[in-house]
C-alpha positions as CSV (number, residue, x, y, z in Angstrom):
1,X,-89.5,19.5,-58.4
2,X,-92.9,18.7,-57.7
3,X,-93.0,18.5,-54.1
4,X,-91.3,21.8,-54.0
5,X,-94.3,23.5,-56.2
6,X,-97.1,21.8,-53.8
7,X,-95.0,23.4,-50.7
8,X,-95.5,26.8,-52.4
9,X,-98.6,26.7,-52.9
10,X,-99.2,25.2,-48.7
11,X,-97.4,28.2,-48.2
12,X,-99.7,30.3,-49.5
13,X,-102.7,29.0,-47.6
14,X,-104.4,32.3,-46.3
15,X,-103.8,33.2,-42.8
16,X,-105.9,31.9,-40.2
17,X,-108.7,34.2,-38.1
18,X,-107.1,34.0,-34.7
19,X,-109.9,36.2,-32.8
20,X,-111.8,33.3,-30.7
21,X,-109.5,33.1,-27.8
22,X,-110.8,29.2,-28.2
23,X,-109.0,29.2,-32.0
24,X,-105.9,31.2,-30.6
25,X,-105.9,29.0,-27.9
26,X,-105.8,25.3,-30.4
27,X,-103.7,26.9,-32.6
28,X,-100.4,27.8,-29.8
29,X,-101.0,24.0,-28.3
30,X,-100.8,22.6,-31.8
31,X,-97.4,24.7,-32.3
32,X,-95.8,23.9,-28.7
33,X,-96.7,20.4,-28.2
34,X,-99.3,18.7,-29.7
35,X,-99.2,15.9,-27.7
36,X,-100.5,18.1,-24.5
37,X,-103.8,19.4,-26.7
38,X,-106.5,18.4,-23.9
39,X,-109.8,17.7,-24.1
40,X,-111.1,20.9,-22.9
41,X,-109.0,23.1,-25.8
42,X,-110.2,20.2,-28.2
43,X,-113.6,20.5,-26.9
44,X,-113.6,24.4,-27.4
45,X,-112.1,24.6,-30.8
46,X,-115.2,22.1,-32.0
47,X,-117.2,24.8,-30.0
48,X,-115.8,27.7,-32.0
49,X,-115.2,26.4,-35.5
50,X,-119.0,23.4,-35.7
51,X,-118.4,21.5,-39.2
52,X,-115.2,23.7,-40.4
53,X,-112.9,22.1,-37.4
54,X,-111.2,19.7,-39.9
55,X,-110.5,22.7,-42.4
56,X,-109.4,25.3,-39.7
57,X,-106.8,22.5,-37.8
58,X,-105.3,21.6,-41.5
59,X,-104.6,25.6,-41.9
60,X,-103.2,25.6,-38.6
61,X,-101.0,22.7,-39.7
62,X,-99.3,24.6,-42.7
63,X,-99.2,28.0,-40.6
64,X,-97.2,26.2,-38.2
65,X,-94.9,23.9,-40.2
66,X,-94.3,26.1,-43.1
67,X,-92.2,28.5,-41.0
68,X,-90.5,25.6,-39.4
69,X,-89.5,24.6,-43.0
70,X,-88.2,27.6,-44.2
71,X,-85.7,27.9,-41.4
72,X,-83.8,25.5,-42.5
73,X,-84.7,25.2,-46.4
74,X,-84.7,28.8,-47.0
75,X,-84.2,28.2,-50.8
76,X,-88.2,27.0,-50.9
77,X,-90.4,28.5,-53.3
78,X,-92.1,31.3,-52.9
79,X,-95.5,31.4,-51.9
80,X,-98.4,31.9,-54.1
81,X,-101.9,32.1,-52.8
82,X,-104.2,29.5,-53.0
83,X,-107.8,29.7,-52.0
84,X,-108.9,26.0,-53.2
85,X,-109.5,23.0,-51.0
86,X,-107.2,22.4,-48.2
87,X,-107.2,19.1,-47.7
88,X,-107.0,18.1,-51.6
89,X,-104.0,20.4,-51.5
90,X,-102.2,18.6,-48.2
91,X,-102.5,15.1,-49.8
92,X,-101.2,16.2,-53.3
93,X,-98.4,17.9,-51.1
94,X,-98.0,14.6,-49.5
95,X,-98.2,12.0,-52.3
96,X,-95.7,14.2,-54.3
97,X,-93.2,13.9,-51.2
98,X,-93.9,10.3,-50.8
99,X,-92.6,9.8,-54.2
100,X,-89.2,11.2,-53.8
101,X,-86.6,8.7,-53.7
102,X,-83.6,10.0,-52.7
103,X,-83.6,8.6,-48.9
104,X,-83.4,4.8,-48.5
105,X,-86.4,3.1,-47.3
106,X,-84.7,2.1,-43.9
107,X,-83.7,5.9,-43.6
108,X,-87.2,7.3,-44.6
109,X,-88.5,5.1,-41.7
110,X,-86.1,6.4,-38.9
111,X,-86.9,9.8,-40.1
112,X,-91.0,9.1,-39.9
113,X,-90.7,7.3,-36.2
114,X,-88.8,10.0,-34.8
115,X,-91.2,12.4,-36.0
116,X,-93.9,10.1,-34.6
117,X,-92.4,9.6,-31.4
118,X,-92.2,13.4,-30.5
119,X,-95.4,14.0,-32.0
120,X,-96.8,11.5,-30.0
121,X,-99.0,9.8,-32.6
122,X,-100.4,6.9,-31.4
123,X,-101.2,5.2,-35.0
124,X,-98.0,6.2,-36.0
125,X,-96.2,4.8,-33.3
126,X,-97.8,1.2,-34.2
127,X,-96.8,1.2,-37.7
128,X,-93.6,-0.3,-39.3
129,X,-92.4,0.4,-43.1
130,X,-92.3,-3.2,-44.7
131,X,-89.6,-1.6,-47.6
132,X,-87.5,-0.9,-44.3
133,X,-87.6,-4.6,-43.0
134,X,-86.9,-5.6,-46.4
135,X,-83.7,-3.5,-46.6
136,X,-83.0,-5.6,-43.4
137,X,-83.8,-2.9,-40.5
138,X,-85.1,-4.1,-37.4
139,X,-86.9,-2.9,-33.5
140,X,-83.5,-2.9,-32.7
141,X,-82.8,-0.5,-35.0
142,X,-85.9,1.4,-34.9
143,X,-85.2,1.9,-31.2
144,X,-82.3,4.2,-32.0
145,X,-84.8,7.0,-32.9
146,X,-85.4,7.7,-29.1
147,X,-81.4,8.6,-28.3
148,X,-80.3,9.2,-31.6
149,X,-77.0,11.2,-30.6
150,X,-75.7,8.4,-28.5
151,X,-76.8,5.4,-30.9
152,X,-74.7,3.4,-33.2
153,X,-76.3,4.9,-36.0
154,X,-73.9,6.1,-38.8
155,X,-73.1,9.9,-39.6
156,X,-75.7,10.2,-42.0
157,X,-78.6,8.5,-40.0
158,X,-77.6,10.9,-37.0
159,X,-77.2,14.1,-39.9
160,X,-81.3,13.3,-41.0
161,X,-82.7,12.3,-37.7
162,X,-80.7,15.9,-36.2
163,X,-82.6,17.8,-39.0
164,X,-86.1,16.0,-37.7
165,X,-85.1,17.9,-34.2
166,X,-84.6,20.7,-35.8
167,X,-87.8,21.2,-37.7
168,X,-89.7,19.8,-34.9
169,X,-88.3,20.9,-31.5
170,X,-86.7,23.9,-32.9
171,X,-83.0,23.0,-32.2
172,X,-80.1,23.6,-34.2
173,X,-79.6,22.0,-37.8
174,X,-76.1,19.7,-37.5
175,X,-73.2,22.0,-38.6
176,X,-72.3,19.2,-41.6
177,X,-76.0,17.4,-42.1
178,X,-76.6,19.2,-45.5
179,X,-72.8,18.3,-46.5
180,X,-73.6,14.8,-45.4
181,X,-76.8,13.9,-47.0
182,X,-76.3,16.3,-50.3
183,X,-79.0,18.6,-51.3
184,X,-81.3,16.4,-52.7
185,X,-82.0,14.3,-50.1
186,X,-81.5,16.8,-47.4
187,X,-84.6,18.6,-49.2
188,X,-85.9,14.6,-48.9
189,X,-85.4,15.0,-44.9
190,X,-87.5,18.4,-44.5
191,X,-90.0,17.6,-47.0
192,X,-90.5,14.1,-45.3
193,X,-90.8,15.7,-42.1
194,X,-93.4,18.0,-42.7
195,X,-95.4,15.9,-44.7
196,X,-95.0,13.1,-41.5
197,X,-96.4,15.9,-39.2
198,X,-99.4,16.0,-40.9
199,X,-100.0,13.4,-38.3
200,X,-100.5,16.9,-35.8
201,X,-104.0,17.3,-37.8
202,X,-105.0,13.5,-36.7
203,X,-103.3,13.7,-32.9
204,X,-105.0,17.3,-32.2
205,X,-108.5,16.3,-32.8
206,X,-107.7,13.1,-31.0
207,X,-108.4,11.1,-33.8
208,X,-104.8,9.1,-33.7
209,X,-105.7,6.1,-32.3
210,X,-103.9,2.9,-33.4
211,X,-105.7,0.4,-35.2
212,X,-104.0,-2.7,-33.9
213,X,-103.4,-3.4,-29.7
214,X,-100.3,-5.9,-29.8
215,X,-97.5,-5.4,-32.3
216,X,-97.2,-3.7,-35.4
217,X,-99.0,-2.8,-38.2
218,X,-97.2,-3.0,-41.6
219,X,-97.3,-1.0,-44.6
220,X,-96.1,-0.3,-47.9
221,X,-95.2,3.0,-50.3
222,X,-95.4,2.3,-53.9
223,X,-93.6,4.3,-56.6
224,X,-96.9,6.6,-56.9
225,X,-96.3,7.6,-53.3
226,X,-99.4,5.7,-52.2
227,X,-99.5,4.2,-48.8
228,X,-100.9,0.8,-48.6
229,X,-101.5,-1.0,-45.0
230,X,-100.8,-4.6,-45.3
């Protein structure tokens, strides 16, 4: 599988240079909680790293969510070192993710808000999948994301959104979410998540900002795994 080769080759990103306390600093923020990254750490990690922020903070990305991945998907290639461009790497990671189709669209959107929500990603936030409208989901629905356990989502919904907690806050993967979502789109789940938390690059340099201020802004994934906002 594609996606699978891209996330080796994340994997082998070389490791970050951790001596500026400022960098150290960023980089356990970022991993703990994004969402608390203040202006001063922000303004101190420009400081240290000038023009090669955006490069350094997408390397801090994989070093953080890589791990996270193989926790719970320990069957993921192995990694092989790459030394090319970062960022070209992340989106061809990302597009080849975006084209798995495994999940539903409605699911593939409860498992990106819920990732936005506790990531705290302002643009994120404001955006709603038009395939998962289509499919017939709802705000109502959408909503759920926030006390998922408790909801009236089904078994499954509750199995993928669990395994979002899991990658993200560290708990425990659901005893039965693999057996209930099969392997291929339980690899769908974690592979969606950690492409979703790219969103961690954006809300870090505080560059997250939604582009609308009342409602929602709609998009669309086509077959090619290219996002289109409507």
């Amino acid at each position: 599988m594609r996606a699978l080769d891209r996330f080796a080759e994340v994997a082998g990103i070389p490791e970050l240079d951790l001596s500026d306390p400022a960098v150290r600093e960023f980089a356990d923020q970022f991993t703990l909680d994004i969402s608390s990254v203040d202006d001063g750490q922000r303004a101190a990690f420009f400081a240290a790293t000038g023009d090669q922020a955006f490069a350094v903070v997408q390397r801090i990305y994989a070093h953080d969510f890589v791990p996270r991945v193989r926790r719970v998907l320990p069957e993921a290639p192995i990694a092989t070192p790459y030394d090319g461009d970062t960022w070209a790497l992340l989106q061809d990671f990302m597009v080849a993710v975006a084209r798995l189709n495994s999940l539903d669209p409605t699911l593939t959107e409860l498992v990106r808000l819920r990732g936005a929500r506790l990531h705290d990603c302002a643009v994120c936030k404001s955006r709603r999948s038009q395939d998962a409208l289509d499919a017939g989901a709802d705000e109502a629905l959408f909503a759920q994301v926030d006390h998922w356990p408790d909801s009236d989502l089904d078994a499954t919904g509750k199995a993928a959104l669990g395994v979002v907690d899991a990658l993200v806050l560290g708990a425990e993967v659901p005893r039965d979410a693999r057996e209930l979502l099969g392997d291929e789109r339980f690899t769908e789940v974690v592979l969606d998540v950690m492409r979703n938390a790219a969103n961690k690059i954006a809300v870090a340099l505080g560059a997250d900002a939604a582009t609308v201020t009342d409602g929602v802004e709609l998009f669309t994934t086509d077959a090619d795994g290219v996002l289109t906002v409507l």
